[in-house]
N, C-alpha and C positions, 0 to 999 in steps of 0.2 A: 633479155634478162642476163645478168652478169651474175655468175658466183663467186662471190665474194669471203676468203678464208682467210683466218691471223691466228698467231698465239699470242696469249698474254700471261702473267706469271702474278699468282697468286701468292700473298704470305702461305706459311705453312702452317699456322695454327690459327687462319684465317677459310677454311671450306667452308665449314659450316656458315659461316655470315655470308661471306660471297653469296652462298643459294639462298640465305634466306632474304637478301637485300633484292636478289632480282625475283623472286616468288612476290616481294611486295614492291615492283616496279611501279615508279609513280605513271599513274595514267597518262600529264604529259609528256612525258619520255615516250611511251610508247604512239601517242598520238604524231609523237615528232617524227619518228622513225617513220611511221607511217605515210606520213604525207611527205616524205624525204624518198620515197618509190622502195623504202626497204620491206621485204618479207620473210618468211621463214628461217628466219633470225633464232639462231639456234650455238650456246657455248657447253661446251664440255668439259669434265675436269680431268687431270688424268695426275691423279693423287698423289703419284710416288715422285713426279718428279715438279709438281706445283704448277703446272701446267694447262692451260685453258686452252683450249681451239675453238676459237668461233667459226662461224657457218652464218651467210646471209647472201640471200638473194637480193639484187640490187637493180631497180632501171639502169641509169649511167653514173661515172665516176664521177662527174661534177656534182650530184645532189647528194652523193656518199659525203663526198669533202666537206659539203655546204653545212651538215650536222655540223661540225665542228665547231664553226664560227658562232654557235645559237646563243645564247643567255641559260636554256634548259640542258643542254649537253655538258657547259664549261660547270651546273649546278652539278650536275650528278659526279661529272670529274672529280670536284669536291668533296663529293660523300663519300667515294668509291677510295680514295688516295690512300686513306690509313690501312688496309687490306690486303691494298694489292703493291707491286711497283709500279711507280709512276715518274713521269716527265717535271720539269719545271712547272710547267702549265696543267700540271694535275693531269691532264693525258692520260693514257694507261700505256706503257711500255707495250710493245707492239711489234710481231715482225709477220708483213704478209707473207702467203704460202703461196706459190708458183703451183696452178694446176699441172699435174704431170698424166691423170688420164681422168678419165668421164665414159661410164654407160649409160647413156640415154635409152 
């Protein structure tokens, strides 16, 4: 199991929508992730400075990347664009986070 960490940068008078778009996460989205070996798939907001951190536990980095390429991920990309910032490709702007410690 890989843990897997990013920030992403939400509009500012977009919170409120961001939680309530992923509180109604379409089932295939979540089925996708699922069978992509992701779990405990977890974002946070941290309000002042528009700032999201995700959290996801991951099998390996090839079926992380492999989401990307789907029909269902590049949809939600879609939905998700007017929100947050984003890529050309609707992506969600993104910077991983380098594990610096861990207690197990």
């Amino acid at each position: 199991m890989i843990r897997k960490t990013c920030l992403m940068f939400v509009n500012p008078d977009c919170h409120d929508e961001y939680k309530r778009r992923h509180d109604q996460l379409w089932d295939s989205m979540s089925r996708l992730l699922s069978s992509h070996g992701v779990s405990n798939y977890s974002i946070h907001l941290f309000s002042e400075q528009n700032l999201l951190f995700s959290y996801a536990e991951i099998e390996n980095e090839e079926q992380w990347a492999a989401i990307a390429d789907t029909e269902i991920c590049k949809e939600w990309w879609a939905y998700m664009k007017d929100i947050m910032q984003s890529n050309a490709d609707n992506s969600p702007v993104s910077r991983d986070l380098k594990e610096v410690f861990y207690l197990k």
